[in-house]
N, C-alpha and C positions, 0 to 999 in steps of 0.2 A: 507472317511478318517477323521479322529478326531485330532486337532492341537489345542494349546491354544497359544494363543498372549499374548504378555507382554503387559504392559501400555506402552511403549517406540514403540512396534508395532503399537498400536494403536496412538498413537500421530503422528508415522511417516505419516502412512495412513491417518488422517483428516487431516494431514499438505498436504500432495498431493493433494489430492480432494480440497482443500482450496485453494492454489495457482496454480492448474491447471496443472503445467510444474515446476518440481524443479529436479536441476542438480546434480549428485552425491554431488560432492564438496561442495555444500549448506549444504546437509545430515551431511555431517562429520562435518561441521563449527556448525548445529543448536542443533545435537542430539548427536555425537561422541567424541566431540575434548578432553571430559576429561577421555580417554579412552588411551593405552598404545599406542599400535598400531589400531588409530579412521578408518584410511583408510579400515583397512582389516577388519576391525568388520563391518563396514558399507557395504560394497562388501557384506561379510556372510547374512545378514539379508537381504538387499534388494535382494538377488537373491533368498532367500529362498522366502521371500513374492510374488516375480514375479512367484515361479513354484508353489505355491498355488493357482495362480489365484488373487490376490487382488489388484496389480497393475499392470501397462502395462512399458514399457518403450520404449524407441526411440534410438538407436545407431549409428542414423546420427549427433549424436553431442558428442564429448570429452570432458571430461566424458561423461559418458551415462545420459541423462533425464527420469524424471521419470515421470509418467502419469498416473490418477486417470483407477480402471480397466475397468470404461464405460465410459472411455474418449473418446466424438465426435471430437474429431479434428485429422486430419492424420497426420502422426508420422514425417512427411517431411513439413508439414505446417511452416509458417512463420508466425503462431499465436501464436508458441513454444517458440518464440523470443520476443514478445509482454509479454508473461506472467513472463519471465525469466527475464522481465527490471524489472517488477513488481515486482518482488522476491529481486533484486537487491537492489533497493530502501526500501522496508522492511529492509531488512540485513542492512544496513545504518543506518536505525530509533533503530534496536537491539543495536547497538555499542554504543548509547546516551540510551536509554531506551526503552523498548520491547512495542510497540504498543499494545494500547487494541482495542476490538471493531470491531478489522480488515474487511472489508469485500471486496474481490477482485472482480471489475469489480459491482460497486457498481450501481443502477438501483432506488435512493429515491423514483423517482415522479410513480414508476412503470408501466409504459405506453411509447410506441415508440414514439420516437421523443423529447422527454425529455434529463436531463442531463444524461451522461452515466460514471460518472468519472472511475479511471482504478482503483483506490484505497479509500476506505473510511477508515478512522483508530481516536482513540484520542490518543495523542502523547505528554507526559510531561503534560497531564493535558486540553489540549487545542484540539477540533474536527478540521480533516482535510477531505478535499478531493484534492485528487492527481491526476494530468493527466500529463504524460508522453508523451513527444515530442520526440520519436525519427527519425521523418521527418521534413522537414522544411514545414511550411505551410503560406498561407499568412496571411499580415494582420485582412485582412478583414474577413477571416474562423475562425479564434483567436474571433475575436471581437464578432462573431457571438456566438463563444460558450459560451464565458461570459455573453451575451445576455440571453442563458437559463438558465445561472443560475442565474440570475438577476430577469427571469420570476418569478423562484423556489420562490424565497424571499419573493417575493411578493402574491406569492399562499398561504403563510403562511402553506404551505400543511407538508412545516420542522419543524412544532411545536410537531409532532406529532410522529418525528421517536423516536424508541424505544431506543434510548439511550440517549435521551435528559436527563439531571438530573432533577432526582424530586424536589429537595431542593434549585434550584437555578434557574433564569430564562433562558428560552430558548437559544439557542446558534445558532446562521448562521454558521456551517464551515468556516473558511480562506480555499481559494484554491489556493494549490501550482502548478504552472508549474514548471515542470521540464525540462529544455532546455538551451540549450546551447548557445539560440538565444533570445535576448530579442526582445518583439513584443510590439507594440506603444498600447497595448488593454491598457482600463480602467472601471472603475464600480466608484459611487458617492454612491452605495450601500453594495456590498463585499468586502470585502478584497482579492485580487491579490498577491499570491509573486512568483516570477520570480528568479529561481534559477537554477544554474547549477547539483546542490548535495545538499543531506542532510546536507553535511559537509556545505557548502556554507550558506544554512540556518540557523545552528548555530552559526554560526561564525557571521552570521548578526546581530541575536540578543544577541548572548553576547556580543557583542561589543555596542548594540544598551542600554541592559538594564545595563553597568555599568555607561554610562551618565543618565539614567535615574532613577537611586538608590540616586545621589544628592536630587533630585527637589520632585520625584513623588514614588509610589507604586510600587513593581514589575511586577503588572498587568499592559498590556493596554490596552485598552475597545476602542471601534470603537462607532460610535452614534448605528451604527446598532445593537450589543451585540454581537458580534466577542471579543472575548477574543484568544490573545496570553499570554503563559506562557510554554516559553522553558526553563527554566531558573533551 
């Protein structure tokens, strides 16, 4: 059978395969909304792409989910729900400016037992990695994970990811938690931000950098070379 995809097919399909698990509703917010009737154009194309074969879907969730078409994970998993925070948190960082870089479920030091964050992205200019709390955990497993990426830093092994800029010096990521729960962790090394929402996160530093448009630059620089600039 011979079919030709638009670019809009195909951006829907790498955006699937890319975030793992994304919900109708997501579809119509990232690809439809400027469209008359975005719901029922969105419905037409993901179903026609599901009887082609090129994605899978899941209908134990309302809307329906959608799933790359050699997605390993079962359709009832509660991994669905994992990737779906992730997509979530994305859609947050779209409403302030569209992430670059993205990579879900991100793997730097590439070897188990390394840092595993749920999100890598640069975002207003500034590299992040993102781990989503949506269980409470203890202190001590918190501490621990900051621990490896403490190791990372020090491995200097992050001089070498491929989206470091060329024109400027190397950058550590700032790592956001996402959590509802602040945890007593700390680093003398990374930068740590502890937030509820994106929204949270912005609201911190623009409130942080119009005391700081008095005295200083709109950049601010860590010893370590963590540069923030949400601004």
């Amino acid at each position: 059978m011979s079919f030709r995809l638009s670019q809009r097919d195909k951006d829907i399909m790498g955006f699937i395969n890319k975030f793992r698990a994304v919900d109708r509703d997501s579809l119509v917010e990232l690809f439809f909304k400027q469209l008359n009737s975005p719901i029922n154009a969105c419905n037409s194309v993901m179903i026609r792409l599901y009887r082609l074969g090129l994605i899978e879907r899941t209908q134990q969730y309302s809307p329906t989910v959608y799933l790359p078409a050699d997605a390993k994970i079962k359709k009832n998993s509660q991994k669905i729900l994992h990737f779906l925070s992730i997509l979530d948190v994305y859609k947050q960082m779209c409403s302030y400016s569209v992430p670059k870089q993205v990579i879900v479920e991100d793997k730097p030091t590439g070897r188990k037992g390394g840092i595993e964050p749920d999100l890598f992205c640069i975002f207003k200019g500034s590299p992040f990695w993102v781990e989503i709390q949506r269980n409470q955990y203890s202190e001590q497993k918190m501490q621990t994970k900051i621990n490896l990426y403490e190791e990372f830093f020090f491995s200097d092994e992050w001089k070498a990811l491929h989206w470091q800029p060329e024109d400027r010096a190397d950058i550590f990521p700032s790592v956001i938690l996402i959590t509802p729960i602040r945890y007593a962790v700390s680093s003398e090394h990374i930068r740590i931000i502890q937030v509820a929402s994106i929204q949270e996160l912005m609201e911190k530093y623009k409130s942080s950098t119009k005391q700081q448009k008095e005295a200083r630059p709109r950049t601010q620089s860590s010893s370590s070379g963590i540069k923030i600039n949400l601004t």
